[in-house]
C-alpha positions as CSV (number, residue, x, y, z in Angstrom):
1,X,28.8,56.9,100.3
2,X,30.0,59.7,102.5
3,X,33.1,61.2,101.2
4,X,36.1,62.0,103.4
5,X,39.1,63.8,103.4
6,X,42.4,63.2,105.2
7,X,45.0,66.8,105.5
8,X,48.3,67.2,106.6
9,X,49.2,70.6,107.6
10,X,53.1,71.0,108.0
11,X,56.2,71.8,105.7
12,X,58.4,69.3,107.3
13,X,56.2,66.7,105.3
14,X,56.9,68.2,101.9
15,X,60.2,68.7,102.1
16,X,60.4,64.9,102.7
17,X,61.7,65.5,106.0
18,X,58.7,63.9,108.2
19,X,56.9,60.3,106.7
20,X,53.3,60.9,107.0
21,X,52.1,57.9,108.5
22,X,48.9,59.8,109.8
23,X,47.2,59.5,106.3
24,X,47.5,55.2,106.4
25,X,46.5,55.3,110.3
26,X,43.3,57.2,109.9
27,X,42.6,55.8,106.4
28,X,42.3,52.6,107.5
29,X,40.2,53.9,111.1
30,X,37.8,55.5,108.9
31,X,37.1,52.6,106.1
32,X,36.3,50.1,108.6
33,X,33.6,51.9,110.0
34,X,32.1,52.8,106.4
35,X,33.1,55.9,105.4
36,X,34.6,56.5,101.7
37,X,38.4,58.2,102.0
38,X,38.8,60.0,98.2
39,X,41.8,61.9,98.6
40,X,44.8,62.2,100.9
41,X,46.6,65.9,100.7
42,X,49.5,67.3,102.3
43,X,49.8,71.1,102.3
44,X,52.3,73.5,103.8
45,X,51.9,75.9,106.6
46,X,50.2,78.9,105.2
47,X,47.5,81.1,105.7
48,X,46.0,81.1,102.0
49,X,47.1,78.1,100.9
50,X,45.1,76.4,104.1
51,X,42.0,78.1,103.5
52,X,41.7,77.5,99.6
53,X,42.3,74.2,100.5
54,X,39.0,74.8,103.2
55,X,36.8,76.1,100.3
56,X,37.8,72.9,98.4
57,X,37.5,70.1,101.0
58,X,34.4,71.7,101.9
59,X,32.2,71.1,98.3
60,X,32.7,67.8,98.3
61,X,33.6,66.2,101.8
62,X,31.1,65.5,104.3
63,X,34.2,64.5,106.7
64,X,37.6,66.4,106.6
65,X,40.4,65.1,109.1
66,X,43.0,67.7,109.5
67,X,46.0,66.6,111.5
68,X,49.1,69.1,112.4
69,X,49.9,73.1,113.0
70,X,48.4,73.0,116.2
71,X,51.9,73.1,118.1
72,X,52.5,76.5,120.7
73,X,55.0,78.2,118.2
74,X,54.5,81.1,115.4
75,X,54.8,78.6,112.8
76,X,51.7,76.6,113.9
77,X,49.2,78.7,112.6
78,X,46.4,76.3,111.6
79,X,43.9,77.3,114.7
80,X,43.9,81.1,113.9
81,X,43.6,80.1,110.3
82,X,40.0,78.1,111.0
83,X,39.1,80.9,113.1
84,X,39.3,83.6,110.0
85,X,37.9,80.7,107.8
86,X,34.6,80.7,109.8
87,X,34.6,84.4,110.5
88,X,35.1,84.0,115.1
89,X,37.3,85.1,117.0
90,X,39.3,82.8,119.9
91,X,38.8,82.2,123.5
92,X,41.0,80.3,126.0
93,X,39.5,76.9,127.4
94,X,39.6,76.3,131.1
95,X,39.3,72.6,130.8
96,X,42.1,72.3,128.5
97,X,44.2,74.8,130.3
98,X,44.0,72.7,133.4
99,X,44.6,69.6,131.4
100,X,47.9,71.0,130.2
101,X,49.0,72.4,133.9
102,X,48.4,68.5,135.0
103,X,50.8,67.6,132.1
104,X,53.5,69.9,132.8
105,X,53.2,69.3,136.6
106,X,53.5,65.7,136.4
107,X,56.4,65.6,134.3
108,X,58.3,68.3,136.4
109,X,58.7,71.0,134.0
110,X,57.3,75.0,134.0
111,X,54.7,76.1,131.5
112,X,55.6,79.6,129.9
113,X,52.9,81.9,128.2
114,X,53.4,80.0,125.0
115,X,52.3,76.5,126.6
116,X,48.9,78.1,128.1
117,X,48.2,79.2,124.0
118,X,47.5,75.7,123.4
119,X,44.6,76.3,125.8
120,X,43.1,79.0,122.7
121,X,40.6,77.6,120.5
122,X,37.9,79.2,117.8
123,X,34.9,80.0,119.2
124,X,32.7,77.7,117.2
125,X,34.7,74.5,118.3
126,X,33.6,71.8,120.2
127,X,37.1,71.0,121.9
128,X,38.3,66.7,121.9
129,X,40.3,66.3,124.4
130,X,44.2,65.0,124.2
131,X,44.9,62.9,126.9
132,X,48.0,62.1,125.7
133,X,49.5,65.5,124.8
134,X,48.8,69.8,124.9
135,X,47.2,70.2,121.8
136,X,43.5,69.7,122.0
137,X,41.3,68.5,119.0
138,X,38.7,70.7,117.1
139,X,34.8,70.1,115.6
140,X,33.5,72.2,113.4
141,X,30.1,72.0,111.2
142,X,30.1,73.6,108.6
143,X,26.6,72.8,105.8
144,X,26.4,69.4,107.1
145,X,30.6,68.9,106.5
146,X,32.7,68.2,110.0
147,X,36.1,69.8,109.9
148,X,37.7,67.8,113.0
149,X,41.1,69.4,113.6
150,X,44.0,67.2,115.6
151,X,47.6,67.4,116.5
152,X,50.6,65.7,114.6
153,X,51.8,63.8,116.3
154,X,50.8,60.3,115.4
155,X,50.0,58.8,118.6
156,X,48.0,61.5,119.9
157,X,46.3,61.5,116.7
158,X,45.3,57.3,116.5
159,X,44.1,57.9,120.1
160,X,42.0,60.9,119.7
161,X,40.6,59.4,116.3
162,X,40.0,56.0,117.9
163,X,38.4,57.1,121.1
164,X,36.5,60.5,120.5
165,X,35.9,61.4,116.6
166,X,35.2,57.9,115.2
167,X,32.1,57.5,118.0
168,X,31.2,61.3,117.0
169,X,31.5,60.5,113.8
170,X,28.9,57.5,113.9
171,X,26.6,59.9,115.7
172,X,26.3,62.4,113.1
173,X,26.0,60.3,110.3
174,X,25.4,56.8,109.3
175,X,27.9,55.2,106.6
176,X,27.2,51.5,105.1
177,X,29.1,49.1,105.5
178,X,32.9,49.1,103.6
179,X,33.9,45.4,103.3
180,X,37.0,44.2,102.0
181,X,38.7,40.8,101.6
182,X,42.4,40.1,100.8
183,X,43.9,37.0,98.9
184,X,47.4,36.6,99.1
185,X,49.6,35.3,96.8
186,X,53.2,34.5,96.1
187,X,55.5,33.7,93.1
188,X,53.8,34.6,89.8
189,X,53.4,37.9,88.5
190,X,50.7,40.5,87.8
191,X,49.9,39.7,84.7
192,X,49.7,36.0,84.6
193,X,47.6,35.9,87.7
194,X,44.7,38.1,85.5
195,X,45.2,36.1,83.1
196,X,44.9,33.0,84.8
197,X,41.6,34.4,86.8
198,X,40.3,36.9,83.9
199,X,36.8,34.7,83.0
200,X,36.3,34.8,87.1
201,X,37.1,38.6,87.2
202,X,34.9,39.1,84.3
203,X,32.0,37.4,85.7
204,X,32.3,39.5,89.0
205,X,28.9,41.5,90.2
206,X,29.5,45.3,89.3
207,X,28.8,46.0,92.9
208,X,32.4,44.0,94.0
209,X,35.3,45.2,93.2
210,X,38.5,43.8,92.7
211,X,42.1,45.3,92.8
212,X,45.5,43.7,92.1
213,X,48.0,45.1,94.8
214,X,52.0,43.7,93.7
215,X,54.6,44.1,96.1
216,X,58.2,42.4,96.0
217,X,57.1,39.1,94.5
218,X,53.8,38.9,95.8
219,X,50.4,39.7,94.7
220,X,47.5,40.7,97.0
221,X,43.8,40.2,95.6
222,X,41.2,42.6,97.5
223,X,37.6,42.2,97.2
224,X,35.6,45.0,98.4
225,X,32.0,46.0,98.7
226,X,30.0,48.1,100.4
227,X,26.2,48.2,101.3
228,X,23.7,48.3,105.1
229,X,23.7,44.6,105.5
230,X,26.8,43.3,106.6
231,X,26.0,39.6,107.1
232,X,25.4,39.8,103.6
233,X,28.2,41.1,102.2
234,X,30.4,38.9,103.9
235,X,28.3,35.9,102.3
236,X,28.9,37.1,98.9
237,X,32.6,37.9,99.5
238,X,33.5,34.8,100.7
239,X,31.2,33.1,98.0
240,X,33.9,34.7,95.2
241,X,37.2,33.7,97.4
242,X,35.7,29.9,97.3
243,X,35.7,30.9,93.4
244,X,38.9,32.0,92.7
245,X,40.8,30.2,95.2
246,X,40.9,26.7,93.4
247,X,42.2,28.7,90.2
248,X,45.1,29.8,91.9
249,X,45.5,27.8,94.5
250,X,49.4,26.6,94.5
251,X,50.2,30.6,94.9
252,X,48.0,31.1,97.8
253,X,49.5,31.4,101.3
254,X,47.1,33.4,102.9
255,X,44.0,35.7,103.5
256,X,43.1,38.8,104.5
257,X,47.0,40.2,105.5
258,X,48.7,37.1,106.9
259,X,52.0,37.0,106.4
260,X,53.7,35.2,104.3
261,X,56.6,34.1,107.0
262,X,53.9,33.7,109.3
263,X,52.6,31.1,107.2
264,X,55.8,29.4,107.4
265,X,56.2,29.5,110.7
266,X,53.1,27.7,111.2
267,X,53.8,25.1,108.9
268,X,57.3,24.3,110.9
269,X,55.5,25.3,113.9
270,X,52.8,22.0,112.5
271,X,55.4,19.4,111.4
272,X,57.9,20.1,114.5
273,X,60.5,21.1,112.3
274,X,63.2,23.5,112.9
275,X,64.8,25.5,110.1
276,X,68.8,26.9,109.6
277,X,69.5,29.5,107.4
278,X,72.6,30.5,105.7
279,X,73.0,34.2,104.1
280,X,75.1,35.6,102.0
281,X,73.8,38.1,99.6
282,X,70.6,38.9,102.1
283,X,73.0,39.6,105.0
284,X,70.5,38.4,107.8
285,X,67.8,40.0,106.2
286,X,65.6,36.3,105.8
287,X,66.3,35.5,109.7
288,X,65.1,38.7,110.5
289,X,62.0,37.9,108.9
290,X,61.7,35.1,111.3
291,X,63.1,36.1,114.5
292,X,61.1,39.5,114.6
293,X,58.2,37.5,115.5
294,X,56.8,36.2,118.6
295,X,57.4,32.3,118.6
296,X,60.3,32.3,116.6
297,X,62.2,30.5,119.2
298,X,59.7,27.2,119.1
299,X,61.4,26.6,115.5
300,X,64.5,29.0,114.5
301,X,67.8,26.9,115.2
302,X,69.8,30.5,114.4
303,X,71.2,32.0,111.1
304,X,75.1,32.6,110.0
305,X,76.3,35.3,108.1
306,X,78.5,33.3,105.5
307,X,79.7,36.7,103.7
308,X,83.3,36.1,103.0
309,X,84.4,33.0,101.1
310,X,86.8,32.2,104.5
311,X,83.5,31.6,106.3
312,X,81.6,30.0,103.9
313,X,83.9,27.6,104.0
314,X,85.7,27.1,107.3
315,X,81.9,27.2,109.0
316,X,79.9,26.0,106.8
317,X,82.2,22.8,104.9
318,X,81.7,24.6,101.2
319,X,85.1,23.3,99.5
320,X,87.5,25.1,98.1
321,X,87.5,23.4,94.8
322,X,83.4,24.3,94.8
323,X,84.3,27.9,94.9
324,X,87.5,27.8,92.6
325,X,85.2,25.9,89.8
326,X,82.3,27.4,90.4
327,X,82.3,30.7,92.6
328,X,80.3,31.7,95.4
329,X,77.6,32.6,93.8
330,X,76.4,29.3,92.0
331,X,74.3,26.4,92.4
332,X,76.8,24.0,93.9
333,X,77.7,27.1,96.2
334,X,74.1,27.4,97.6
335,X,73.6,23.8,97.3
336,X,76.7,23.3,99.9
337,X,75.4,26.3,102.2
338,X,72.4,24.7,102.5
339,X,73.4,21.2,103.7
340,X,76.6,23.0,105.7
341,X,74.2,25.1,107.9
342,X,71.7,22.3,108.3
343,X,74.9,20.0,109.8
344,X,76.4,22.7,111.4
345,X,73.4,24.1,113.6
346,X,71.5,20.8,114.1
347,X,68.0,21.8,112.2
348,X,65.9,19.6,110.2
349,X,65.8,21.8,107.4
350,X,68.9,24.4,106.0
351,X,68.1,27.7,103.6
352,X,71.3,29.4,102.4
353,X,71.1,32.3,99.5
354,X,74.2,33.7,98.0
355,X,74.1,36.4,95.1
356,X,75.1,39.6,93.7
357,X,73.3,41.8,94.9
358,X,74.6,44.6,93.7
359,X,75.6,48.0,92.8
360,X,78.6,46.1,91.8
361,X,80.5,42.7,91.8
362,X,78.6,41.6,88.5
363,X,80.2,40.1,86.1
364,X,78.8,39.5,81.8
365,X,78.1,35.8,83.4
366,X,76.9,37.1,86.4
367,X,75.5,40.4,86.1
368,X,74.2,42.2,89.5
369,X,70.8,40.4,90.4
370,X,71.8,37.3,89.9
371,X,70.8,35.1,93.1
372,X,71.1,31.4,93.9
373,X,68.8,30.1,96.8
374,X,69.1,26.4,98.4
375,X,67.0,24.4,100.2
376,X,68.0,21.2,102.5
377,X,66.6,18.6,104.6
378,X,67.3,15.1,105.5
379,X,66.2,13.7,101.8
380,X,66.9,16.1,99.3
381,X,68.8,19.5,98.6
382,X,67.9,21.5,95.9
383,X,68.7,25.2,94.0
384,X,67.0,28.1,92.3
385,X,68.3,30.5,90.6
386,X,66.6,34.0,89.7
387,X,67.9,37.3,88.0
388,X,66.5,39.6,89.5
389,X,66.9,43.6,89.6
390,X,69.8,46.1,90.0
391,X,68.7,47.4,93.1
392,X,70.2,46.2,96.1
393,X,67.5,46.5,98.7
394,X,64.8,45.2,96.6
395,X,67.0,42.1,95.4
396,X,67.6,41.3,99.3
397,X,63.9,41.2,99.9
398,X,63.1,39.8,96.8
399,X,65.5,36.7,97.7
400,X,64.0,36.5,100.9
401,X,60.7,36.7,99.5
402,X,61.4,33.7,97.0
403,X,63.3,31.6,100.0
404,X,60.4,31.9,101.7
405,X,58.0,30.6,98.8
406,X,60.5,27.7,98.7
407,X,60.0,26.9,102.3
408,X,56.2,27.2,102.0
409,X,56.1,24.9,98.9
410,X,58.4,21.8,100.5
411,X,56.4,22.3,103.8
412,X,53.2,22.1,102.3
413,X,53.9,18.7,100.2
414,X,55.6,17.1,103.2
């Protein structure tokens, strides 16, 4: 194993003010070439809190990425700070310097002073060039640890790490193999799906590992192992899926992260069927889910908005007696959204959801969370109903998320 760290340098990231998608980027860069990410730090932009954070990294990482501070203003101070940490002093870089007259030339503008102090580096670095912005990357060695310094900004820092420190990286040192394998499921919870696979998980080799990763109504299984032969691994890996698969096998819609409205797609996409859906509650969340893919267009008919009662039933035929004796949000409701948006648009198959999703609107017989989801087609329509959270956001992804497992579940027994 050959430990790595991953460092943000910058206050805007702890005061919540900047999301640091850096740390996921170059996590993931660095697994899939084999080396072991233990720890993901933010710290703010000062001298002694950076280099006690130095000292620390350095005990135990063989492989610190440091992204941020490297910007031309007083603030940024994280290149003077690695200079006093390895005891050199600075010296301008011609090569970058012309680099960043190029840049400023091309795009019309004057370079001050400040600009050409992005050309400074410590002594002891090996400059990585930027070719996408002013601040260069840094390598240092340091007792067999490489402190690789980079700038902020996430694209500049995916390219840099893509094309010139992960093929450094695999020169200095040679990691196994990281190997992981996802199975992804939808519709039953956490705990039942251990349970349901507990004598498999318990009869794992200690080598694999396995990890339950929930998220919004779906359950991800990842497999992961690491070692020098890679053919191997992979054997084994896919040995276990074959394993667990048939346990679980009417909540798996996918492997290694497909999509779970990608598998839909493909099942519509299969059968020539187009699909109509009607939203009320998810507000054109669960058409977004569909038309923000390539393709959509080869089965999504369109989506309406049925919000208001008015709409729901002047465009869509629910009658007024359904929503006088029921309300909107019931079975007969959703039953009638369904079938209306079918007709209306011309689709093979109609989804409609209708709910409260909250903060308010519930009621002691419908309290907020309550959702109804309906699912139509030439020879049946049929309802669900789910209480789900108090939280509006997650109960509009959660409905999506359970309208798509209804789609997935008629398509597949068609």
């Amino acid at each position: 194993m050959i430990p790595a760290y991953i460092v943000a340098i910058g206050d805007e990231l702890l005061y919540g003010q900047t999301l640091n998608t850096n740390a996921h980027s170059l996590s993931k860069m660095l697994t899939d070439v084999g080396f072991k990410v233990i720890k993901h730090i933010s710290i703010a932009d000062e001298r002694q809190v950076i280099l006690d954070s130095f000292e620390e990294m350095a005990k135990v990482a063989k492989v610190v990425l440091i992204t941020g501070g490297l910007g031309p203003t007083k603030d940024d101070i994280t290149k003077k700070t690695f200079a006093e940490y390895f005891g050199v002093g600075m010296r301008r870089d011609e090569v970058v310097l012309k680099h960043i007259e190029e840049l400023f030339s091309s795009r019309g503008r004057m370079m001050t002073d400040m600009n050409k102090s992005q050309a400074d580096v410590p002594t002891n670095c090996k400059v990585i060039h930027n070719q996408y912005g002013t601040a260069p990357g840094m390598w240092f060695e340091k007792d067999g640890c490489i402190f690789v310094s980079m700038p902020g900004v996430p694209y500049e820092t995916e390219n840099m790490t893509k094309n010139e420190v992960i093929p450094r990286l695999l020169e200095f040192f040679k990691p196994p193999f990281i190997i992981h394998k996802k199975v992804e499921t939808i519709g039953v919870p956490e705990s039942i799906l251990a349970e349901t696979i507990e004598e498999w998980e318990n009869d794992l080799p200690s080598h694999i590992r396995l990890a339950y990763l929930p998220h919004l109504g779906k359950v991800t299984l990842r497999l992961t192992c690491e070692g020098d032969d890679k053919e191997k691994i992979d054997e084994e890996l896919d040995n276990q899926i074959k394993k667990v698969v048939p346990l679980i096998e009417k909540y798996v819609y996918g492997f290694d992260g497909e999509t779970i409205e990608g598998k839909v797609a493909d099942l519509l996409k299969e059968k020539n069927l187009t699909l109509a859906i009607a939203e009320s509650c998810t507000g054109g969340y669960a058409a977004r889910t569909f038309t923000q893919h390539e393709g959509a267009s080869d089965f999504f008919e369109g989506g309406i908005i049925a919000y208001s009662n008015d709409v729901k039933m002047k465009v869509l035929g629910v009658t007024l007696d359904t929503i006088i004796k029921h309300g909107a949000v019931s079975e007969q409701t959703a039953l009638e959204m369904a079938e209306g948006v079918r007709k209306t648009l011309g689709s093979k198959i109609g989804i409609a959801t209708t709910g409260v999703a909250g903060t308010g609107g519930g009621t002691p017989e419908k309290p907020v969370g309550t959702v109804w989801i309906a699912y139509s087609d030439e020879n049946e329509t049929v309802a669900k109903t789910y209480q789900l959270t108090k939280n509006r956001n997650l109960n509009i992804q959660l409905t999506t998320n359970a309208v798509l497992n209804l789609l997935r579940k008629k398509l597949t027994h068609m």
